[in-house]
MARLUMVO-998945 format. One record per residue (C-alpha): residue in three letters; z, x, y; residue number from 1. Coordinates in pm, whole numbers, plus 50000, padded with zeros to 5 digits. Last residue first. Layout:
BEGIN
atom rest = ALA&c3 = Z&c1 = X&c2 = Y&nr = NUM
...
END
This chain:
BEGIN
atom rest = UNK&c3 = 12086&c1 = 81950&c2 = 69000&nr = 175
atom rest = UNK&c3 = 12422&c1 = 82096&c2 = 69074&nr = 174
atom rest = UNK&c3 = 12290&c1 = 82381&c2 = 69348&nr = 173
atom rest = UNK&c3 = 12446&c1 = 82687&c2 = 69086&nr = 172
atom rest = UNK&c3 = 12308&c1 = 82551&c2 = 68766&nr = 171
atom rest = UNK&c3 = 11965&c1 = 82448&c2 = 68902&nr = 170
atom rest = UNK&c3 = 11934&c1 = 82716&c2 = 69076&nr = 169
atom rest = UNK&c3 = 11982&c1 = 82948&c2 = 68782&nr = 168
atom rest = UNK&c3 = 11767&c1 = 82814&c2 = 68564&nr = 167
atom rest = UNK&c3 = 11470&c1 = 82783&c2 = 68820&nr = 166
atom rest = UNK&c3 = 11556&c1 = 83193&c2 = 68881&nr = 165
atom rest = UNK&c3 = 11536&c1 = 83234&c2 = 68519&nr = 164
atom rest = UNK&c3 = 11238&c1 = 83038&c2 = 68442&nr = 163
atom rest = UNK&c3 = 11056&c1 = 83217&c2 = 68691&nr = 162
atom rest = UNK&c3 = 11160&c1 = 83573&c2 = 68610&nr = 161
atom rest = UNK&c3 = 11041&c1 = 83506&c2 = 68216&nr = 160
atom rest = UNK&c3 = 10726&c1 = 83320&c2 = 68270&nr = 159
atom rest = UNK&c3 = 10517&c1 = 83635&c2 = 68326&nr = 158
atom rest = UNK&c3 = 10671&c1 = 83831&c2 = 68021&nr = 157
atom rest = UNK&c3 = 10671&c1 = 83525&c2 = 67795&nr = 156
atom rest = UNK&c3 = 10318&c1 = 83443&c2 = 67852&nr = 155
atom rest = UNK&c3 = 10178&c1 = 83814&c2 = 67813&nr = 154
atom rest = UNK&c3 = 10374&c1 = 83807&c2 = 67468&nr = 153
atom rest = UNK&c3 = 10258&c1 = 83463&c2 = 67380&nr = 152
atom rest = UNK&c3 = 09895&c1 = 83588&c2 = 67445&nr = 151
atom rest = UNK&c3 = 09924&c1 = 83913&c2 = 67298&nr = 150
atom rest = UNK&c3 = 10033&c1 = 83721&c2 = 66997&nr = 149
atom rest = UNK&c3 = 09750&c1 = 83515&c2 = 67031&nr = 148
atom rest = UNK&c3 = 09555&c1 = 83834&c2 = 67025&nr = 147
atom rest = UNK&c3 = 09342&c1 = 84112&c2 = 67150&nr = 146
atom rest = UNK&c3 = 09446&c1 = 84010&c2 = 67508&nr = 145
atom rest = UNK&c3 = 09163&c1 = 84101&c2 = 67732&nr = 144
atom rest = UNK&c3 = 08988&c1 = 83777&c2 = 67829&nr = 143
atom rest = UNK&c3 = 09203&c1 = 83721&c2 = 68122&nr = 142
atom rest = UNK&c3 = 09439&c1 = 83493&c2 = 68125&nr = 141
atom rest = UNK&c3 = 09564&c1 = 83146&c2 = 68367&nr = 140
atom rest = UNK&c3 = 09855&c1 = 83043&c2 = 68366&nr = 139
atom rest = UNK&c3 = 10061&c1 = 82708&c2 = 68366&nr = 138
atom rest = UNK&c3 = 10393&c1 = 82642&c2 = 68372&nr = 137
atom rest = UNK&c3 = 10713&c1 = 82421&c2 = 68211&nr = 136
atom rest = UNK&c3 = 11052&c1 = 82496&c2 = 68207&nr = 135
atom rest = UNK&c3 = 11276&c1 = 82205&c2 = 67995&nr = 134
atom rest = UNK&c3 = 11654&c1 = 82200&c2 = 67973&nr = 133
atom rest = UNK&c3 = 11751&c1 = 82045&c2 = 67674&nr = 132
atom rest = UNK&c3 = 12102&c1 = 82013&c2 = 67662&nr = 131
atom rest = UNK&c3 = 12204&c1 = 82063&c2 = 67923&nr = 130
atom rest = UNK&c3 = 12554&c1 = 82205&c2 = 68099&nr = 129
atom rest = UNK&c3 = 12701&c1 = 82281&c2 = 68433&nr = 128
atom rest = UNK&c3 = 13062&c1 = 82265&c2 = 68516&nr = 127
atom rest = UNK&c3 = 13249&c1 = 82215&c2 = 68174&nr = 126
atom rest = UNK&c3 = 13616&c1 = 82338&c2 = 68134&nr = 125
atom rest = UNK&c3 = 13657&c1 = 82625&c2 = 67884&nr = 124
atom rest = UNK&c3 = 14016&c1 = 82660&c2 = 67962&nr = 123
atom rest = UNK&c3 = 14008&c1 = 83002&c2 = 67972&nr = 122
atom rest = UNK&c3 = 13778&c1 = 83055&c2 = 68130&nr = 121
atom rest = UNK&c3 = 13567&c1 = 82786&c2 = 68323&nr = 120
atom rest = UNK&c3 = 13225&c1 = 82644&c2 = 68138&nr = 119
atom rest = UNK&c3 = 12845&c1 = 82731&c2 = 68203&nr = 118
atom rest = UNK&c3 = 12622&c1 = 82588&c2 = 67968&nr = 117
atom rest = UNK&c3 = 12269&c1 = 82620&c2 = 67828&nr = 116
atom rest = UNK&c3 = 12060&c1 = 82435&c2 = 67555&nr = 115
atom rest = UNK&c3 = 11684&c1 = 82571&c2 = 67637&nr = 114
atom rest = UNK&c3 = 11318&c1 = 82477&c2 = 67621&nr = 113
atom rest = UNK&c3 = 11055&c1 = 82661&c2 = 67671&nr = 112
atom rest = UNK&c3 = 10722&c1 = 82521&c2 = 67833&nr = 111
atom rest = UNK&c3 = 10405&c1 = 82758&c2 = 67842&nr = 110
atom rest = UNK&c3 = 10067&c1 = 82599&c2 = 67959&nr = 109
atom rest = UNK&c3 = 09745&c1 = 82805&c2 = 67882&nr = 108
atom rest = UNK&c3 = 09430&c1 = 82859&c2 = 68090&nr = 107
atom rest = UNK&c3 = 09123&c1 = 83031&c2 = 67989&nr = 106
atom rest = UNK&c3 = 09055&c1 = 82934&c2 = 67636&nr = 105
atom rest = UNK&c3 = 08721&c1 = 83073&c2 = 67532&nr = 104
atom rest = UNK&c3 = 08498&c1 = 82787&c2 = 67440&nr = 103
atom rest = UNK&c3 = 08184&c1 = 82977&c2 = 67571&nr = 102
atom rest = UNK&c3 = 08203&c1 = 82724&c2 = 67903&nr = 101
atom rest = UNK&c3 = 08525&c1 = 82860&c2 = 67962&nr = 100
atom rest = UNK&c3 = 08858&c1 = 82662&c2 = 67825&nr = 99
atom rest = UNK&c3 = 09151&c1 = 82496&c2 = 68024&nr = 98
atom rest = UNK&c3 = 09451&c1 = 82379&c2 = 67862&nr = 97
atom rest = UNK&c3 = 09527&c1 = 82580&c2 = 67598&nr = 96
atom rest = UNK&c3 = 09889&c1 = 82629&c2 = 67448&nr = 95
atom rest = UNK&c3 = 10207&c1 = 82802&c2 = 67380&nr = 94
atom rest = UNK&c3 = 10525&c1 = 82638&c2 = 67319&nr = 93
atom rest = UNK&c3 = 10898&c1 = 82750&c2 = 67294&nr = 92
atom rest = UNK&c3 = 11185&c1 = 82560&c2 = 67167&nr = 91
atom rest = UNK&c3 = 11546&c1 = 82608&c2 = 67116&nr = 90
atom rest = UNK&c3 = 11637&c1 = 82892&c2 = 67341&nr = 89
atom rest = UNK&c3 = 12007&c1 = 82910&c2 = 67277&nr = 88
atom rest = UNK&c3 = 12304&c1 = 82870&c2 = 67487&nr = 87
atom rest = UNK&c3 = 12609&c1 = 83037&c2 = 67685&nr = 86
atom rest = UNK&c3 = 12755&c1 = 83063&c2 = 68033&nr = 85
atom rest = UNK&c3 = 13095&c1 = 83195&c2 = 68045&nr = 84
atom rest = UNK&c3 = 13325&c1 = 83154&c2 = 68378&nr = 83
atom rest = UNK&c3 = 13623&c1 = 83359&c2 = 68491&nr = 82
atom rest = UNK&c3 = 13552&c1 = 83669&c2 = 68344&nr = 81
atom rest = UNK&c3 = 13854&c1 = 83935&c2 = 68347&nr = 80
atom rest = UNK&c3 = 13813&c1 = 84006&c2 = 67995&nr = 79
atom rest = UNK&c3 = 13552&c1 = 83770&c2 = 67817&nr = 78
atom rest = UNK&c3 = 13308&c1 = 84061&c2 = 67741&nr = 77
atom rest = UNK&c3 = 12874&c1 = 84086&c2 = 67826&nr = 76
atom rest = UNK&c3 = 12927&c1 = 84115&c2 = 68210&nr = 75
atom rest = UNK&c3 = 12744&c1 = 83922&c2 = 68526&nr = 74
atom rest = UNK&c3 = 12851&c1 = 83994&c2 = 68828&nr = 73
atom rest = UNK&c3 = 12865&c1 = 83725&c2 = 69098&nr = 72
atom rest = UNK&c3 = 12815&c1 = 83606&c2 = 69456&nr = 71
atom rest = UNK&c3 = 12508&c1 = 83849&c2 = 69552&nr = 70
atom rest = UNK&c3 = 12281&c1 = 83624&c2 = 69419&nr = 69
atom rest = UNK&c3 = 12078&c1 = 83891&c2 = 69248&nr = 68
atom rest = UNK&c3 = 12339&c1 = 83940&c2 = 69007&nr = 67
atom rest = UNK&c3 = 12279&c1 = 83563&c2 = 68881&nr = 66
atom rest = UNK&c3 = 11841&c1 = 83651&c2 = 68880&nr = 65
atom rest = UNK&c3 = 11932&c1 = 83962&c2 = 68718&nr = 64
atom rest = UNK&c3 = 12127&c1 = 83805&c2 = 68399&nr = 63
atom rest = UNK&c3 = 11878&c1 = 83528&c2 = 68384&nr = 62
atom rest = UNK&c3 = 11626&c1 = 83753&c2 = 68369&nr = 61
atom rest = UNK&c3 = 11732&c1 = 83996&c2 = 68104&nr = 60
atom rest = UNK&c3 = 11862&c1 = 83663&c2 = 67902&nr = 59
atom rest = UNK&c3 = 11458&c1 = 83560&c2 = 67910&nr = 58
atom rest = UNK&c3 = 11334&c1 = 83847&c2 = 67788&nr = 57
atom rest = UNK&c3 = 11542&c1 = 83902&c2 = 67507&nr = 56
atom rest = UNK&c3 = 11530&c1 = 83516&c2 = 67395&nr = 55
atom rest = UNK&c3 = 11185&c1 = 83596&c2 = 67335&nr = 54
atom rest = UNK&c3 = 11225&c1 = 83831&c2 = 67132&nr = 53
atom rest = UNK&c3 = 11078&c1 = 83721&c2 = 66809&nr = 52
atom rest = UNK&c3 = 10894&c1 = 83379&c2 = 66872&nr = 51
atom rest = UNK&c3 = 10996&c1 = 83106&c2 = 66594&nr = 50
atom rest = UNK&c3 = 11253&c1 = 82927&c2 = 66752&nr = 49
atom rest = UNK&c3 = 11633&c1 = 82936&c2 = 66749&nr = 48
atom rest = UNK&c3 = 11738&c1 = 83238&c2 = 66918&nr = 47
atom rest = UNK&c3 = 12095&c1 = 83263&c2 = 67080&nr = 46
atom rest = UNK&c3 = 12142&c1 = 83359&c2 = 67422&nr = 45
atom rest = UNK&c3 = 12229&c1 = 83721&c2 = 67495&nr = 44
atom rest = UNK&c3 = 12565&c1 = 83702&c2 = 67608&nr = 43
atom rest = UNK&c3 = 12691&c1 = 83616&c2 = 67939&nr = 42
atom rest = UNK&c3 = 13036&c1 = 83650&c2 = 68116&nr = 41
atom rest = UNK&c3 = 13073&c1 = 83536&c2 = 68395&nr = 40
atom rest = UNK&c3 = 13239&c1 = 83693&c2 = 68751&nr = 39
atom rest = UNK&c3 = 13297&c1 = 83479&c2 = 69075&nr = 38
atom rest = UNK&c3 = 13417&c1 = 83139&c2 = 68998&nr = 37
atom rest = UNK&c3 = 13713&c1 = 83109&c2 = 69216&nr = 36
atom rest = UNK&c3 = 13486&c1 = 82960&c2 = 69452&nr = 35
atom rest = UNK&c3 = 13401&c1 = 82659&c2 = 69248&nr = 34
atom rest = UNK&c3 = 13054&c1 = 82597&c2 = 69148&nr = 33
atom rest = UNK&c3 = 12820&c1 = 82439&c2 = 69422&nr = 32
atom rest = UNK&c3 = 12639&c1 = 82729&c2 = 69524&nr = 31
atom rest = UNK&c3 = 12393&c1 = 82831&c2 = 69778&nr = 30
atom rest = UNK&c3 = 12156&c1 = 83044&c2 = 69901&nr = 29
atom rest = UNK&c3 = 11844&c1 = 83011&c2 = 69651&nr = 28
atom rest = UNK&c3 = 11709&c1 = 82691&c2 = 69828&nr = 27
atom rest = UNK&c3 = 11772&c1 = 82762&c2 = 70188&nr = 26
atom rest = UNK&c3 = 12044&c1 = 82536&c2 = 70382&nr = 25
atom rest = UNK&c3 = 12073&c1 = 82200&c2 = 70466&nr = 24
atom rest = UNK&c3 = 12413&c1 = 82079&c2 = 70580&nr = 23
atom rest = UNK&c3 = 12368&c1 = 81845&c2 = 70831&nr = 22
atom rest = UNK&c3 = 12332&c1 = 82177&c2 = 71040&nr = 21
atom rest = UNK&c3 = 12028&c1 = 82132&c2 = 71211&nr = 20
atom rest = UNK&c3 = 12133&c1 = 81734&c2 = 71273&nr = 19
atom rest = UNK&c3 = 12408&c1 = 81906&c2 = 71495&nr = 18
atom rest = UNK&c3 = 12190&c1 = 82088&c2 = 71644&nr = 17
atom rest = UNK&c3 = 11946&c1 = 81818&c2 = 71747&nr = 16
atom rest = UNK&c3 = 12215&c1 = 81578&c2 = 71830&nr = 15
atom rest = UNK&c3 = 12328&c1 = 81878&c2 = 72133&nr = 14
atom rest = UNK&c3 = 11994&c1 = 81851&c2 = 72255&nr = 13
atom rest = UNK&c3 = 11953&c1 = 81510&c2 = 72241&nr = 12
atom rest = UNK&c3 = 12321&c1 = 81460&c2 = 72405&nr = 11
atom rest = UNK&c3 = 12218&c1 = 81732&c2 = 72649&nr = 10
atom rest = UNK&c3 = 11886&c1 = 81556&c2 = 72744&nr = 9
atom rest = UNK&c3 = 12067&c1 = 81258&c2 = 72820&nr = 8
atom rest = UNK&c3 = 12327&c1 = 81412&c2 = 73098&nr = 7
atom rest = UNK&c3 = 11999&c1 = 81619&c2 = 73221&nr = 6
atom rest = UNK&c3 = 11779&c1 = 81279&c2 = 73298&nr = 5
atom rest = UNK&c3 = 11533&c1 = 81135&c2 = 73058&nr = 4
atom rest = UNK&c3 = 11168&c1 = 81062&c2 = 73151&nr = 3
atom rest = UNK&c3 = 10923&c1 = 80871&c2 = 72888&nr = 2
atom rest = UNK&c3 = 10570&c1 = 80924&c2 = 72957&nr = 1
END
């Protein structure tokens, strides 16, 4: 057993708190993009895949997922904006990974893929962009779906929040 007096318990103490606030903080709860930026302007992103809609679904979410943040409002014109983030779903996948012992597919991976960026206004500066950002997740369905279509539609709707909010961290933590 290892006995330290008071003197030496204070500097542990006192290293403790310090090391508490070494500038972690909770994922969601932070931002890395200037200050100043505190209102953008987004537009539905563009579709270029074959799924109808599903750009919809996903701008919705992104959209809430920025408001929900508390540190900026989101609005469709330029005026008084002082970032825009813009992009285009460019690919969006649909498929079986896990099947029943009938052959009835059971568990399905999404991934849609997105070209995004968020630039200053007016001078259109660049503070977050990719190319090709990837989302990738796996569900499981229930047998009820009448279709593949009801499948890509069920897909989209539960994947929708979760790529926005892993979207959005990523563009406001830097990663």
């Amino acid at each position: 057993m290892i006995r330290i007096g008071v003197p030496a318990a204070a500097v542990v103490c006192v290293a403790a708190l310090a090391a508490a606030r070494c500038g972690y903080t909770l994922v969601g709860k932070t931002s890395t993009l200037p200050p100043s930026i505190k209102v953008i302007r987004f537009e539905t992103l563009a579709n270029q895949t074959q799924r109808a809609g599903v750009e919809q679904r996903l701008s919705r979410e992104i959209a809430k997922e920025f408001a929900s943040r508390g540190h900026f409002s989101i609005q469709a014109q330029a005026e008084g904006a002082n970032a825009v983030l813009s992009g285009a779903v460019t690919g969006f996948d649909l498929y079986a990974v896990a099947f029943s012992p009938q052959g009835i597919a059971t568990q399905y991976q999404i991934r849609i893929t997105a070209r995004v960026s968020l630039k200053t206004l007016p001078d259109e500066k660049v503070l977050w962009e990719n190319p090709g950002y990837t989302f990738r997740d796996n569900y499981s369905f229930g047998t009820t779906a009448a279709s593949y279509v009801d499948r890509e539609n069920e897909a989209i709707d539960r994947v929708a929040e979760k790529f926005a909010a892993s979207l959005v961290s990523t563009i406001l933590e830097g990663f």
